[in-house]
C-alpha positions, 0 to 999 in steps of 0.5 A: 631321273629325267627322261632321257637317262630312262630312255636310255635304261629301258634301251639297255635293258630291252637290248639285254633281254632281247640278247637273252632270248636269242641266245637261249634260242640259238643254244646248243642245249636245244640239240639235246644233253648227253651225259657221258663220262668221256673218257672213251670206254670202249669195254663193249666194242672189244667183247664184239671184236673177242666173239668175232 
């Protein structure tokens, strides 16, 4: 491998993990998980309307 097929390899692989790092910054994992079933049981909020 002559040098300027390293240069080259080192540039893309630097440019991957530097993208990996910056997406793993801007993630929205960092806003928090929320397990939750989705499908909007709203079980608790009819027993307040009921007692109202």
């Amino acid at each position: 491998m002559n040098t300027e097929k390293k240069e080259k390899l080192l540039l893309a692989l630097a440019c991957f993990f530097a993208g990996m790092v910056v997406g793993f910054y801007s993630a929205p994992i960092k806003k928090g998980i929320s397990v939750t079933c989705g499908n909007n049981n709203t079980i608790e909020k009819e027993k307040k309307r009921r007692e109202a």
